[in-house]
C-alpha positions in Angstrom: 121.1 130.1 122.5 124.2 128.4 120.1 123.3 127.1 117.4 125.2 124.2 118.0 122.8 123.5 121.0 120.0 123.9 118.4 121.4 121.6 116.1 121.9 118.7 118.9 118.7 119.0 120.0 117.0 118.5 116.4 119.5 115.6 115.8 117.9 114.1 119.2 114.8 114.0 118.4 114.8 113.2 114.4 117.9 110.2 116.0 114.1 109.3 118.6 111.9 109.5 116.7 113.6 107.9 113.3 114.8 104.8 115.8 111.1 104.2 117.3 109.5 104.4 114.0 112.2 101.5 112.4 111.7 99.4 115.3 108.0 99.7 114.9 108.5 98.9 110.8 110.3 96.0 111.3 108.9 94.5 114.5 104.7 94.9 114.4 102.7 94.3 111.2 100.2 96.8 110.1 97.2 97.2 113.1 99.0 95.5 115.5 98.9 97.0 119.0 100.4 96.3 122.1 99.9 97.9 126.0 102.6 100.0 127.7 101.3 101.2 130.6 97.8 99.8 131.0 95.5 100.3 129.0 95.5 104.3 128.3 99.2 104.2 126.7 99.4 101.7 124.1 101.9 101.2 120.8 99.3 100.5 117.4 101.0 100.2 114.4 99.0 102.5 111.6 101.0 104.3 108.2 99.8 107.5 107.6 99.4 108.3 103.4 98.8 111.7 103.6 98.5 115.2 106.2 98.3 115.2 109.9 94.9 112.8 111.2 95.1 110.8 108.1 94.3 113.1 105.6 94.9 113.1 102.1 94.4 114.5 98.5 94.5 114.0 94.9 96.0 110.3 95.1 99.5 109.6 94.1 99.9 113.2 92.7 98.5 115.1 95.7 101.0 112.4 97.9 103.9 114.2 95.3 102.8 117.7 95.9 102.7 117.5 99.8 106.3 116.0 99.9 108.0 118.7 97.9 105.8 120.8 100.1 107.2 119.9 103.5 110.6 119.7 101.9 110.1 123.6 100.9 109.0 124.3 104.5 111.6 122.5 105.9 114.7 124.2 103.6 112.8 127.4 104.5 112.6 126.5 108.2 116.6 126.1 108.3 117.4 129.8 107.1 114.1 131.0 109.5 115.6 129.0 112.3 119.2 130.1 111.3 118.1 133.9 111.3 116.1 133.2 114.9 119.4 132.3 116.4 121.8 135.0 114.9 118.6 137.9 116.3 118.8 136.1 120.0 115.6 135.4 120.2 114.2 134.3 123.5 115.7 131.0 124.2 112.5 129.8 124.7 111.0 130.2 121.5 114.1 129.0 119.8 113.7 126.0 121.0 110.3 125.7 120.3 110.9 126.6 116.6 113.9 123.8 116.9 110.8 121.5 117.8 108.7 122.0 115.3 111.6 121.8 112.3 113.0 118.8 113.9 109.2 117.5 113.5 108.8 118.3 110.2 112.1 116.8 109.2 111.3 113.7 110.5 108.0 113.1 108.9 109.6 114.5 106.0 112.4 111.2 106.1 109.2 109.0 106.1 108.1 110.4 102.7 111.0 110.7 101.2 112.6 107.5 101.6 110.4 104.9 103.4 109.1 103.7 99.9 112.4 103.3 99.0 113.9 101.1 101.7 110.9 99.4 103.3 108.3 95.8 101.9 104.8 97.7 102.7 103.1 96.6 105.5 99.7 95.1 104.9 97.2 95.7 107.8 96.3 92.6 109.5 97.9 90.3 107.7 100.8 89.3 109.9 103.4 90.1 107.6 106.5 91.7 109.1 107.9 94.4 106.6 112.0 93.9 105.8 114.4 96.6 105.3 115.8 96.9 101.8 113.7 93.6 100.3 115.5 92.4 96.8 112.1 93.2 95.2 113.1 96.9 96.2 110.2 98.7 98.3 106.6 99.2 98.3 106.5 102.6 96.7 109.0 105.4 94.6 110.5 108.2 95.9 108.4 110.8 97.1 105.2 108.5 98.4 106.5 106.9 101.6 104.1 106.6 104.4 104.3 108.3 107.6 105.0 105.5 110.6 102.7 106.1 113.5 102.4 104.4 116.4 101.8 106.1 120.1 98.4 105.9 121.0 96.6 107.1 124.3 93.1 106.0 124.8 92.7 107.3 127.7 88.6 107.6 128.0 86.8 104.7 126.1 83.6 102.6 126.0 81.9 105.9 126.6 79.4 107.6 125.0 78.0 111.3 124.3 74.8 112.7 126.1 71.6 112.1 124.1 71.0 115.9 123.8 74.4 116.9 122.1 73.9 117.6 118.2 74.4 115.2 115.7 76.6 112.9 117.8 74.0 112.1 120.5 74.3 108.6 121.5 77.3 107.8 119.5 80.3 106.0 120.9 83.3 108.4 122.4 87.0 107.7 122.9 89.5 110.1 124.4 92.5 110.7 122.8 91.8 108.8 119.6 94.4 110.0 117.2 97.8 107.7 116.6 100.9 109.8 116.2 104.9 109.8 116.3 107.6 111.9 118.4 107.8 113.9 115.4 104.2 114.8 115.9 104.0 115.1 119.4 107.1 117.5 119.1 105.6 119.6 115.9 102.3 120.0 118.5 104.6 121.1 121.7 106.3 123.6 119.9 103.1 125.1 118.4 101.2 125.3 121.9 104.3 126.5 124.1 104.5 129.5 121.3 100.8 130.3 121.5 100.4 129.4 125.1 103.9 131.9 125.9 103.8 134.2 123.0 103.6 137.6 125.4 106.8 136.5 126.8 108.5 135.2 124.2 108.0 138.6 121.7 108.1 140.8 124.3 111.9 140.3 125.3 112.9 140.2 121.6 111.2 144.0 121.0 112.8 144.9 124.3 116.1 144.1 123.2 115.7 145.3 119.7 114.7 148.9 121.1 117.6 148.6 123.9 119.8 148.2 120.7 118.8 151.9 118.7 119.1 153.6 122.5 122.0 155.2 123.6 122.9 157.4 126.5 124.9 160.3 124.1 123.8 164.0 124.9 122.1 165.0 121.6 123.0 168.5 121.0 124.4 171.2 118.7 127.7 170.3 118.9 127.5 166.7 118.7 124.8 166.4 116.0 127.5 168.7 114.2 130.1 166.0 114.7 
């Protein structure tokens, strides 16, 4: 695969992604939610502070480290996906790997610079967010929050079995988590690699061992020359 296929493909989806998550900023206030296709695919407004399902650490510091984290992993990702590319790896898992750095860059825009350009967003409270408010934006750089937004309820008003552990009785809701393109592509990349792996390192070994082999007659004379 060229890299210059790789590279259009991460611009793609960082140009999807980055595009859905400014119309969402600037369009819904903070909780709002709207349905798309009935009520199983719906758009819901939520900023994430921290790690993947809302987690977070250590406050503004922890929001610091995890930043220059991702940007390590994604500068790291570049010479990885780089080196991928130049080895022909199966074209298959190239583009997987161009997933899941395309991902990671686009979260990685949110914390960089949405603090920077955006008025925070205050759940419930009706207020639209501008871009680049004269105040200047709701946080430095480093501690912008993630924009999510794609939400698929697609079981709800149900409820676990009595007998299950711990949770027996309680409510249920299938899918419950709120996410972004640059999640859901992160997530296809990682599953598509697991899911295909066999194939995918297989053809690479082959192809590395095919390169040592040759068809010369190995003999006195020709180990001499």
């Amino acid at each position: 695969m060229k890299a210059r296929q790789v590279i259009f493909l991460i611009l793609l989806i960082i140009f999807a992604d980055q595009a859905l998550k400014f119309y969402i900023k600037l369009h819904y206030y903070a909780g709002e939610e709207h349905n798309i296709l009935g009520h199983w695919f719906k758009l819901h407004f939520v900023e994430n502070e921290g790690m993947a399902w809302g987690w977070k650490f250590g406050g503004g510091f922890g929001k610091i480290i995890l930043t220059l984290f991702r940007l390590v992993a994604v500068i790291w990702g570049s010479f990885l996906l780089k080196d991928f590319i130049r080895k022909h790896y199966h074209r298959g898992f190239i583009i997987c790997a161009a997933l899941i750095y395309a991902g990671a860059l686009g979260n990685l825009l949110d914390s960089l610079f949405y603090g920077l350009i955006f008025e925070p967003s205050i759940p419930f409270s009706q207020n639209i967010a501008k871009l680049f408010p004269a105040g200047g934006g709701y946080a430095g750089f480093l501690h912008g929050k993630v924009v999510d937004m794609l939400y698929f309820p697609i079981i709800t008003n149900a409820h676990y079995p009595s007998w299950v552990p711990f949770v027996g009785g309680d409510e249920f809701e299938f899918f419950r988590p709120v996410f972004n393109i640059a999640d859901a592509a992160i997530s296809t990349g990682v599953i598509v690699i697991l899911i295909f792996q066999n194939r995918f390192f297989k053809k690479h070994k082959e192809e590395e061992h095919h390169t040592v082999e040759t068809d010369s007659l190995v003999n006195d004379k020709t180990q001499i020359f």
